[in-house]
GULUM-204302 format. One line per 3 residues: number of its first residue (from 1); their letters; for each residue x, y, z of N, C-alpha, C. Coordinates in nm, 3 decimals, padded with zeros to 5 digits. Layout:
REM GULUM-204302
NUM> a> X Y Z X Y Z X Y Z; ...
REM end
This chain:
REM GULUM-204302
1> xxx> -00.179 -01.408 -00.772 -00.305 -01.463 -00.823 -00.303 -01.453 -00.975; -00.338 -01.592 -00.992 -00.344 -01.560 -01.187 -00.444 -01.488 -01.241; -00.465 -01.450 -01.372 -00.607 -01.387 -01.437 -00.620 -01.491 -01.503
4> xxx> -00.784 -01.508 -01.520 -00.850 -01.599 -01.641 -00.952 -01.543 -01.721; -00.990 -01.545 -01.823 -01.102 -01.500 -01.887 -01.184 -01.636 -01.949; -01.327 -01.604 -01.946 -01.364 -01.716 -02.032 -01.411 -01.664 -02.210
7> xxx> -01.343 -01.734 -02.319 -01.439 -01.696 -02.416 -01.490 -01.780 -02.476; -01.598 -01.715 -02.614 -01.639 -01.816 -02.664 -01.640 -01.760 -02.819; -01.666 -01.908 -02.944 -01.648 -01.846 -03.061 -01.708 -02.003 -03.149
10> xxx> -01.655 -02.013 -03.238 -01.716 -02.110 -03.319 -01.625 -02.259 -03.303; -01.506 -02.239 -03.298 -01.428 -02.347 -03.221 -01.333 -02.295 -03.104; -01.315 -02.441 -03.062 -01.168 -02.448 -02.966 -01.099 -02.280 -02.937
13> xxx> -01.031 -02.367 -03.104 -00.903 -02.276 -03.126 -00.951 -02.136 -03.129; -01.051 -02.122 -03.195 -01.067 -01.994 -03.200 -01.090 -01.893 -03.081; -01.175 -01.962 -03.016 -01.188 -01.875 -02.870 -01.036 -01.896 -02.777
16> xxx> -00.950 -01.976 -02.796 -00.844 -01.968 -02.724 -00.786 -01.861 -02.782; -00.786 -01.827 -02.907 -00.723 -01.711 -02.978 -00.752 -01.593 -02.908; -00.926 -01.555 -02.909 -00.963 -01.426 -02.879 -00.917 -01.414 -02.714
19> xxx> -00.876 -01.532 -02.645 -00.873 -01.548 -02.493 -00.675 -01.461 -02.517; -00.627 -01.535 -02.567 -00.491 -01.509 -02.572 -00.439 -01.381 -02.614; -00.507 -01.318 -02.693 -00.523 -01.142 -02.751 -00.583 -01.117 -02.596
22> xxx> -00.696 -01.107 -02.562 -00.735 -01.043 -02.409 -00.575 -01.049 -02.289; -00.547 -01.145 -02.266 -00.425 -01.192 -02.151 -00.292 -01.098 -02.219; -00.293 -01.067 -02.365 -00.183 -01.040 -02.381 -00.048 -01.146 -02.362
25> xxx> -00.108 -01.275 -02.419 00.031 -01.387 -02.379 00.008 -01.459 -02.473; 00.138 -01.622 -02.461 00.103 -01.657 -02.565 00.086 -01.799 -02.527; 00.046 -01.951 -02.572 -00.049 -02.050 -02.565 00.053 -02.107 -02.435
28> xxx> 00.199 -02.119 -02.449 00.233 -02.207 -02.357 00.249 -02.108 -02.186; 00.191 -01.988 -02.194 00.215 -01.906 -02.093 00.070 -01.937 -01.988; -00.040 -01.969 -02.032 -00.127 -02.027 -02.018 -00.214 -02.156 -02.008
31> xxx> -00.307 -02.199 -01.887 -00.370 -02.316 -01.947 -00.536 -02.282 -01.955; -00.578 -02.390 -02.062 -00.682 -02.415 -02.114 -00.818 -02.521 -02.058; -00.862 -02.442 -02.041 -01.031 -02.578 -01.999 -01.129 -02.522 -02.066
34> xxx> -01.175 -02.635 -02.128 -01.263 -02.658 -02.238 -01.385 -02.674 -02.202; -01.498 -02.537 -02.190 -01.593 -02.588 -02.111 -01.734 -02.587 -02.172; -01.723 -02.589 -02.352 -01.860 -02.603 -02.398 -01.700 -02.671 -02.544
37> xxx> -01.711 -02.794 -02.598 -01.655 -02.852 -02.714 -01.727 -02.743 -02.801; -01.895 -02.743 -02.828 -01.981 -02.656 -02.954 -01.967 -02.740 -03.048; -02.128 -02.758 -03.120 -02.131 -02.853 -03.177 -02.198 -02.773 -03.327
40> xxx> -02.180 -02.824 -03.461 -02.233 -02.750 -03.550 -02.428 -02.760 -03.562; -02.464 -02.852 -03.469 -02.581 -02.900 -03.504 -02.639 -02.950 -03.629; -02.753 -02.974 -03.642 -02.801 -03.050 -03.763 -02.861 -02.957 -03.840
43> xxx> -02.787 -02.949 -03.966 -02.847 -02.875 -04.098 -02.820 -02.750 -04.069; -02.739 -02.707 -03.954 -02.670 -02.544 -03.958 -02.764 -02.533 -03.816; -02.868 -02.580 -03.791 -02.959 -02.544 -03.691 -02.910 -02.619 -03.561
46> xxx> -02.945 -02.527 -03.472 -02.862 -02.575 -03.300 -02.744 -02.550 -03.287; -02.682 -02.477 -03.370 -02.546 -02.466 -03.314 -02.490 -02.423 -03.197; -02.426 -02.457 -03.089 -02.359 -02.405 -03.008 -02.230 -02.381 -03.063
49> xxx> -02.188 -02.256 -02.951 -02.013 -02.226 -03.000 -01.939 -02.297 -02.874; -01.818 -02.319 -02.903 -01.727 -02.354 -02.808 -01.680 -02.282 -02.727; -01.657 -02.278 -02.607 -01.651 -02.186 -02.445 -01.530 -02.258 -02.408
52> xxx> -01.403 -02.172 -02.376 -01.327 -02.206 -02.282 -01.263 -02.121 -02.193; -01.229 -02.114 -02.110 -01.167 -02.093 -01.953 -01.003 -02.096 -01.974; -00.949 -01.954 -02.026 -00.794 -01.978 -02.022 -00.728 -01.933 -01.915
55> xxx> -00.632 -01.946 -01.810 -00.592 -01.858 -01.715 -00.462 -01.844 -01.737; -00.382 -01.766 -01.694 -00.261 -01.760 -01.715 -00.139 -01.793 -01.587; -00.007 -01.850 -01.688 00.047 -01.905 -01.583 00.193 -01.868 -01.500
58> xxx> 00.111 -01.778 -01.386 00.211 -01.727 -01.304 00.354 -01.771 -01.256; 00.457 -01.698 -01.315 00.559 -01.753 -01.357 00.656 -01.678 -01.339; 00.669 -01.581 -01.196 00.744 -01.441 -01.235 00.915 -01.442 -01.255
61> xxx> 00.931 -01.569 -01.210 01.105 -01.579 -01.212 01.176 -01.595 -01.353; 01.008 -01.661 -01.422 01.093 -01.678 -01.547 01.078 -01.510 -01.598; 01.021 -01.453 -01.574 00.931 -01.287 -01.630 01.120 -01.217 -01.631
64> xxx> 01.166 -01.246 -01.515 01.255 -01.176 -01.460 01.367 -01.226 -01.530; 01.324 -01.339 -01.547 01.488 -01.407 -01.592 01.492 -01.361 -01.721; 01.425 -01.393 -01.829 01.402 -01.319 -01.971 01.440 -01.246 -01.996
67> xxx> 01.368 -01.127 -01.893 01.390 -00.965 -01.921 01.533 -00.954 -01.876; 01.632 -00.975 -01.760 01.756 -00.932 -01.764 01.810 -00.982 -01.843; 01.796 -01.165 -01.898 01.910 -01.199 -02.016 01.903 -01.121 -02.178
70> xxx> 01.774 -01.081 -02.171 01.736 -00.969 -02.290 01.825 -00.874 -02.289; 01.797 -00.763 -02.178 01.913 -00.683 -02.178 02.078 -00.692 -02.172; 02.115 -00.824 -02.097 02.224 -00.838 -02.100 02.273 -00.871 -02.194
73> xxx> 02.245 -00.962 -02.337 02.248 -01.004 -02.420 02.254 -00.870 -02.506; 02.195 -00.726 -02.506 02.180 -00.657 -02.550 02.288 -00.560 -02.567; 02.347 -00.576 -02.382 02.447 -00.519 -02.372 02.657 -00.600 -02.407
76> xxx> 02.572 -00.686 -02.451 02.701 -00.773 -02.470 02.785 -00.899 -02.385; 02.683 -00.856 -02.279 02.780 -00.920 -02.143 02.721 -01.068 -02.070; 02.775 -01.149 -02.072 02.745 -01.278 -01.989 02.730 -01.260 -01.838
79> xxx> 02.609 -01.265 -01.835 02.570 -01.241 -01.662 02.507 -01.358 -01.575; 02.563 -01.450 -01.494 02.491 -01.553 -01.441 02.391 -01.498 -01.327; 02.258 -01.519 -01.345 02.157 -01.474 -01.291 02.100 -01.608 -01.216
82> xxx> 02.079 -01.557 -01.045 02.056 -01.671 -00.952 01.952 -01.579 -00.837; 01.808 -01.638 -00.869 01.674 -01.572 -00.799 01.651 -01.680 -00.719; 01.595 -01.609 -00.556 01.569 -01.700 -00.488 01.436 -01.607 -00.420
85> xxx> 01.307 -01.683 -00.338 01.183 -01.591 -00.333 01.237 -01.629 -00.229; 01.197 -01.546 -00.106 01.153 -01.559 00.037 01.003 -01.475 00.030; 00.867 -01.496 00.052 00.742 -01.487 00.049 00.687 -01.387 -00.023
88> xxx> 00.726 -01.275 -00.037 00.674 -01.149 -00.170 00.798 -01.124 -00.153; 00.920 -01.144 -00.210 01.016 -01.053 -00.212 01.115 -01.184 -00.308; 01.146 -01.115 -00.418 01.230 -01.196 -00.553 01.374 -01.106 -00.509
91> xxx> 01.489 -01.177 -00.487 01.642 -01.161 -00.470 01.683 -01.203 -00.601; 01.804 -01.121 -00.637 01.816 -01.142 -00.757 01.956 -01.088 -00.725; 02.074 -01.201 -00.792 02.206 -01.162 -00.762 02.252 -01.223 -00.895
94> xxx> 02.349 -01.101 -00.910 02.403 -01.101 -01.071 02.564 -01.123 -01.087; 02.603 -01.217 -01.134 02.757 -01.262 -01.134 02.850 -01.281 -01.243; 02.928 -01.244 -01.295 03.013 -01.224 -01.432 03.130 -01.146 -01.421
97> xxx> 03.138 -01.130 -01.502 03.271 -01.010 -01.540 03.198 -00.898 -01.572; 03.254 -00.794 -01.525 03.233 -00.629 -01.567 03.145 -00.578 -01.512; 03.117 -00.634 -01.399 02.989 -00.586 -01.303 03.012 -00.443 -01.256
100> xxx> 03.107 -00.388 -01.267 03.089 -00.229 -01.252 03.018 -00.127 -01.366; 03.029 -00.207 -01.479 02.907 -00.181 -01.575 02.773 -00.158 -01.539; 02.712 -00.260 -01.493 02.591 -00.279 -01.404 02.573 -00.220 -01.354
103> xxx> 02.674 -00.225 -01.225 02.639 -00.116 -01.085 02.626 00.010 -01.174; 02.722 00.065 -01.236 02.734 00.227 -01.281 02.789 00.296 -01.168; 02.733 00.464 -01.218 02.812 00.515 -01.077 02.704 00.576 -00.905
106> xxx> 02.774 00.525 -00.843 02.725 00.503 -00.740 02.536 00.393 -00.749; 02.546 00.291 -00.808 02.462 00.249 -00.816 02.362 00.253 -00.912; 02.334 00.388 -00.936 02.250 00.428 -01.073 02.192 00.306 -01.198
109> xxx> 02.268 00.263 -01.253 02.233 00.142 -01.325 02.191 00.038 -01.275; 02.263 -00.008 -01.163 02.165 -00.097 -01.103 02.039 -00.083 -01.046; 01.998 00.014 -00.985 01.921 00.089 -00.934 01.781 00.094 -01.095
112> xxx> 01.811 00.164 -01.142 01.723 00.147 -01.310 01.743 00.028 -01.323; 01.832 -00.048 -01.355 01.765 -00.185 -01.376 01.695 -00.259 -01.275; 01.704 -00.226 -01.185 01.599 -00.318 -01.076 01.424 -00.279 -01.040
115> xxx> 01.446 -00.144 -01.120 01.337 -00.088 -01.146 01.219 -00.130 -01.236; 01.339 -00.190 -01.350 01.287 -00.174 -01.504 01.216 -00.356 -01.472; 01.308 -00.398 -01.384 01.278 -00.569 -01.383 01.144 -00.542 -01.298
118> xxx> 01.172 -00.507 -01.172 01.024 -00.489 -01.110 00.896 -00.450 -01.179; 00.911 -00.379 -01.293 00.777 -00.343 -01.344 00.736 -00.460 -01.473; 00.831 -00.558 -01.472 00.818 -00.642 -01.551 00.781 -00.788 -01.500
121> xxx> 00.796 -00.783 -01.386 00.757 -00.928 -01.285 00.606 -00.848 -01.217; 00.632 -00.707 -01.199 00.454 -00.700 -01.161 00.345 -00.630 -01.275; 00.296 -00.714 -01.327 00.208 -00.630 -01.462 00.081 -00.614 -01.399
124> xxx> 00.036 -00.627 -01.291 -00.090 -00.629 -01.232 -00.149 -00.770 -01.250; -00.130 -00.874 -01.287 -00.190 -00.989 -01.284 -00.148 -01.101 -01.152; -00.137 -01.019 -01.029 -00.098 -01.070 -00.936 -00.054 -01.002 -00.862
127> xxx> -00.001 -01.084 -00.696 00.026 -00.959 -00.580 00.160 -00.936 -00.587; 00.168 -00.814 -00.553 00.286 -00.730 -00.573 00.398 -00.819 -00.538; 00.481 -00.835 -00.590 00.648 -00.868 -00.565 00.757 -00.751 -00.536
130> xxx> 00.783 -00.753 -00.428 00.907 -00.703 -00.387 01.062 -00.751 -00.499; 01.130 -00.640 -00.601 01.217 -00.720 -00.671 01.371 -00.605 -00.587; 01.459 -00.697 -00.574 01.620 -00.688 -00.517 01.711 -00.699 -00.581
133> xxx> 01.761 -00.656 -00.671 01.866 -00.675 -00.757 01.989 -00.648 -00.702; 02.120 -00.721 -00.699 02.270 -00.736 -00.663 02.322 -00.767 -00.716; 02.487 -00.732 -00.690 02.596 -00.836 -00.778 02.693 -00.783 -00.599
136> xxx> 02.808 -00.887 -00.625 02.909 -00.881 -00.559 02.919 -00.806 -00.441; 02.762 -00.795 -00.337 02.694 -00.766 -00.282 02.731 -00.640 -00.246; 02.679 -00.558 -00.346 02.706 -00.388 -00.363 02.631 -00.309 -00.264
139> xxx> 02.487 -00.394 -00.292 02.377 -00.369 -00.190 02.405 -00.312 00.006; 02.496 -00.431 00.013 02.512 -00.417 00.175 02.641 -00.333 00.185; 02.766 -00.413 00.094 02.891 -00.252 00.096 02.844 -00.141 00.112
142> xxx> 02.786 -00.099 00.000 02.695 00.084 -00.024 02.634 00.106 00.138; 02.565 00.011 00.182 02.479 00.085 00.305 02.569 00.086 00.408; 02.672 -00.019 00.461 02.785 -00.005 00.519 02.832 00.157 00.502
145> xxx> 02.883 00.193 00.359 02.968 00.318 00.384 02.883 00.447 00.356; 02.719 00.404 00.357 02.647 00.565 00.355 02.657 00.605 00.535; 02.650 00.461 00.609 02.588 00.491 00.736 02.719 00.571 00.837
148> xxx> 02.865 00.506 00.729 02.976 00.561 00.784 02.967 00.693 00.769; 02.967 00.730 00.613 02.941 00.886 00.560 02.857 00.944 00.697; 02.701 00.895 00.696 02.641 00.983 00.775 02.668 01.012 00.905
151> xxx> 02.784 00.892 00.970 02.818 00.952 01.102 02.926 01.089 01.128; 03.052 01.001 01.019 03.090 01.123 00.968 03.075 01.264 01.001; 02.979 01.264 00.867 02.978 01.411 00.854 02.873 01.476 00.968
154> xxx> 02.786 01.375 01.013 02.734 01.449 01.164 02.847 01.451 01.266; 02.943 01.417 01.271 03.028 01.460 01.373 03.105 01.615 01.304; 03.106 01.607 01.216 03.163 01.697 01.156 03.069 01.851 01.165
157> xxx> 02.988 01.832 01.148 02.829 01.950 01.138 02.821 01.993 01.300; 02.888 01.930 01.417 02.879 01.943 01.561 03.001 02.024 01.562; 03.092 02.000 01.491 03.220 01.980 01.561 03.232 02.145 01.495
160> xxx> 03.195 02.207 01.364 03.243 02.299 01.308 03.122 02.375 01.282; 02.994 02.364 01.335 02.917 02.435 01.402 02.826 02.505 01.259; 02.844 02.384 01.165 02.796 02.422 00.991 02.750 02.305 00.922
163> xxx> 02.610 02.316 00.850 02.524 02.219 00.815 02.640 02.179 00.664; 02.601 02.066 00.642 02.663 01.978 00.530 02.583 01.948 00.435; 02.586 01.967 00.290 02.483 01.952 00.191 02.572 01.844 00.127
166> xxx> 02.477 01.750 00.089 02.542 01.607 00.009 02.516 01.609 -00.168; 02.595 01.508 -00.209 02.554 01.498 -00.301 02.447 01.418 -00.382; 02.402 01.482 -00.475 02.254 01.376 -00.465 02.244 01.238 -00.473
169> xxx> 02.141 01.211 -00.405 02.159 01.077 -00.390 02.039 01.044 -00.436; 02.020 00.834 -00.454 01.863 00.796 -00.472 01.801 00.845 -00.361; 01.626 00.765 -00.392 01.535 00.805 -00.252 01.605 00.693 -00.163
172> xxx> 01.636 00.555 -00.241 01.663 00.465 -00.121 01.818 00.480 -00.034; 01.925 00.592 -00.122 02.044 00.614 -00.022 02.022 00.708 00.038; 01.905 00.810 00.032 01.872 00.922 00.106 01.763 00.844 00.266
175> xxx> 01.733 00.776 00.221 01.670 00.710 00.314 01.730 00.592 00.398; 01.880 00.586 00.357 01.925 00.515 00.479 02.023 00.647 00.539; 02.067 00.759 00.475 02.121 00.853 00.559 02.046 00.906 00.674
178> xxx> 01.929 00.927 00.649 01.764 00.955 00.703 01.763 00.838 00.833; 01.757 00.792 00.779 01.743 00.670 00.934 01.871 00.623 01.003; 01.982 00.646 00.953 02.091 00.635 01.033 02.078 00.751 01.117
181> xxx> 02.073 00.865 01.062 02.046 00.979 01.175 01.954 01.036 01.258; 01.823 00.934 01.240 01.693 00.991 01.286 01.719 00.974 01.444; 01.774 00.960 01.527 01.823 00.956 01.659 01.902 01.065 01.711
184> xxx> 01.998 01.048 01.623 02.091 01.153 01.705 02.067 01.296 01.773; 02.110 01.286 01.829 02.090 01.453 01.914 02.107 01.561 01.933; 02.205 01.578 01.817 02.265 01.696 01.806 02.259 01.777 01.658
187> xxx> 02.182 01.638 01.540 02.175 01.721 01.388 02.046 01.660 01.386; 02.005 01.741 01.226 01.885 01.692 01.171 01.885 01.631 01.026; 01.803 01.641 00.932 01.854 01.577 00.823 01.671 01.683 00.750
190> xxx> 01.700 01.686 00.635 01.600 01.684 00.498 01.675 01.689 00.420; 01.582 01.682 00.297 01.644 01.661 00.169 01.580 01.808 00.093; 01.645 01.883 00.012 01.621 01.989 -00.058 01.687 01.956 -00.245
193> xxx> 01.588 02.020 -00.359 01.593 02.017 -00.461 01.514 01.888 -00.530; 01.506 01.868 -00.646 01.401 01.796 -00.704 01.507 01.680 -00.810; 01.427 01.584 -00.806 01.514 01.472 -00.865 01.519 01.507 -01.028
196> xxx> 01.640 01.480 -01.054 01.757 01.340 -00.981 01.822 01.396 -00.902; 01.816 01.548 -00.925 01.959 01.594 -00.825 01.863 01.619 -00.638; 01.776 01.564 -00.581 01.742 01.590 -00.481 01.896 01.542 -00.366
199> xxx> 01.918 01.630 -00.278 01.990 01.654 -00.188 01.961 01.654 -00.066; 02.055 01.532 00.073 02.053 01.556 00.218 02.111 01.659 00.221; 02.074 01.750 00.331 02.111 01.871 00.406 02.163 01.801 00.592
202> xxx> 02.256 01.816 00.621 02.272 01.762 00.763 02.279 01.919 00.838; 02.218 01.926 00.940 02.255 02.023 01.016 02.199 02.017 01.187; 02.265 02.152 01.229 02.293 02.138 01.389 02.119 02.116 01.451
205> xxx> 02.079 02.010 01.539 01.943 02.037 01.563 01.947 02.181 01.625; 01.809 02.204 01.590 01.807 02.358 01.651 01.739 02.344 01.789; 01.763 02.416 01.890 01.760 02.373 02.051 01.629 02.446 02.084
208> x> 01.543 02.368 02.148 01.388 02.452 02.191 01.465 02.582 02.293
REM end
């Protein structure tokens, strides 16, 4: 949903001004309806001021697109950026050279940058967007080999009769170790210590 404000002032321009300071944007990010012209009246007397209705124009792909070629541009690197919406949720897949830059390690950079974009496509002037950031679909590899990890080392925590402490991970790779194992029958899972370094703990379920 867009925001609009109405103001008013002695002309046009001017109340589009004080409208455009309120929105925090700038003339072509917005449109304009003109809903009192304001006239000087006769001999200074009767004056009306001019009233208009600016709203702003919801636009989040470009919000998104900006802000990563900003940074990428920042960081040196040519990144072809290709967003596609499916209903609240902006996909965003990133393609170039040196994309292990991006990713970082174990994700980390991408992870902050998909952060940094999300808070930049939702400023509160509209409903929340889900933002997804990828390259060379790291996204689905990574969850592929956490869910391996977590079988893993739960066979391992059965087999040698001793809980397994991981290394820290995000909330969102701690939360697919978490739900890969929320079934099984024989371990449990929490996480212990405080971020960044918060840590899965795997261990033997304990038997009523």
């Amino acid at each position: 949903m867009s925001k609009s404000v109405i103001k008013s002032a002695k002309t046009v321009s001017a109340a589009v001004e004080l409208a455009l300071q309120e929105l925090g944007l700038s003339e072509n990010q917005v449109n304009v309806e003109i809903l009192e012209e304001g006239s000087r009246g006769l001999f200074g007397l009767g004056s009306k001021d001019a009233t208009v209705k600016v709203t702003s124009k919801l636009d989040l792909e470009s919000r998104a697109r900006d802000f990563l070629n900003d940074v990428f541009f920042a960081m040196g690197l040519k990144v072809a950026i290709e967003i596609t919406r499916t209903d609240k949720t902006m996909n965003i897949d990133l393609s170039g050279e040196n994309m292990g830059i991006i990713i970082g390690k174990r994700g980390d950079t991408l992870d902050a940058l998909e952060h940094l974009t999300s808070l930049c496509v939702n400023r509160g002037d509209g409903e929340y967007t889900k933002v997804i950031l990828d390259t060379e679909n790291y996204r689905e590899k990574r969850h592929a080999t956490l869910v391996k990890l977590a079988n893993n080392l739960a066979r391992s925590v059965v087999k040698n009769r001793r809980k397994v402490t991981l290394e820290p991970m995000s909330s969102n790779e701690r939360r697919i170790i978490h739900s890969t194992l929320q079934n099984n029958p024989d371990v449990d899972t929490y996480s212990v210590g405080e971020e960044p370094n918060r840590r899965i703990v795997i261990a033997l379920k304990k038997k009523a």
